[in-house]
N, C-alpha and C positions, 0 to 999 in steps of 0.2 A: 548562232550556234556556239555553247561551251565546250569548250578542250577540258579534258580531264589530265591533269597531269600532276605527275605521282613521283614518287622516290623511291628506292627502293632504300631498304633499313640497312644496315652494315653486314647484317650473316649474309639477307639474301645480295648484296655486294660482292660477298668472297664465296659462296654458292655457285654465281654467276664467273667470277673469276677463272674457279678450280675448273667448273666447264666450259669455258674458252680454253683453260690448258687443255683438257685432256679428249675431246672430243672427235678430234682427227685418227687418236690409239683406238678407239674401241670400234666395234662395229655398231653400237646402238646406246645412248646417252639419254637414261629419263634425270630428271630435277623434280624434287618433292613429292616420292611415293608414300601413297598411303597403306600401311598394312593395317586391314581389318579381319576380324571374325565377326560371324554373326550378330553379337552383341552390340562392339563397340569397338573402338580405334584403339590398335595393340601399340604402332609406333610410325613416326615418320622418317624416311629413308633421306637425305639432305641430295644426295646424286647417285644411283644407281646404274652401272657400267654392263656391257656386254661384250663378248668378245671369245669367237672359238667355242663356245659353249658352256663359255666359263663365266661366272656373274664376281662383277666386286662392286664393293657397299663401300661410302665413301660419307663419314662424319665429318661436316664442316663447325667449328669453333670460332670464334671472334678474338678470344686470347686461347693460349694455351694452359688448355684443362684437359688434361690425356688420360686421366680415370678417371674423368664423367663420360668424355667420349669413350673408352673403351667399356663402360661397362654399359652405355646404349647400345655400340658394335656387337659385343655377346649377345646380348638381349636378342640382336636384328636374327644377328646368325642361327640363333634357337627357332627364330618364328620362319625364318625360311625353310628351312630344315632339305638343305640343298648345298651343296660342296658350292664356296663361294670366300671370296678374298675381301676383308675390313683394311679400311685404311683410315687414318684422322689426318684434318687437314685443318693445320692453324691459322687462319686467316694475318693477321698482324703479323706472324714471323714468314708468312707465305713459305710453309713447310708441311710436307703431305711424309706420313709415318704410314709404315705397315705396324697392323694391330695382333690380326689373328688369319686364321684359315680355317673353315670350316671344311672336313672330310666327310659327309653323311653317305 
């Protein structure tokens, strides 16, 4: 019998991280949502939070690039189209930013 064994890459590393930190705060913790439309794949969600009835979106980076993540966060927050908290979270400097807040 072969064992399969694997690595994970460095995003899914600080992915993995930021959901060790925060997993105990919320009431319900997805990792790598997909938001589709009928057609095809609109965007992927890096950690998705819950909590009180309040949803936060959580962009993981490897370095620190904070308009590219914020302008996939916009992006997220438009296709949800649901009152909801962005946050970017820089892997390498292990530093989580608020982005934006959506009010629909």
């Amino acid at each position: 019998m072969h064992r399969r064994c694997f690595t994970l890459n460095k995003h899914d590393r600080y992915v993995q991280r930021l959901y060790d930190r925060i997993k105990d705060d919320y009431d319900a913790v997805e990792r790598h949502v997909i938001l589709e439309s009928r057609k095809c794949r609109q965007a992927e969600i890096d950690i998705l939070a819950y909590k009180n009835d309040e949803v936060y979106v959580f962009e993981v980076k490897c370095s620190y690039r904070f308009v590219k993540a914020k302008k996939q966060l916009l992006r997220i927050l438009r296709l949800l189209r649901k009152p909801a908290t962005a946050y970017f979270y820089c892997g390498s400097a292990d530093r989580l930013e608020c982005v934006a807040k959506a009010a629909y």
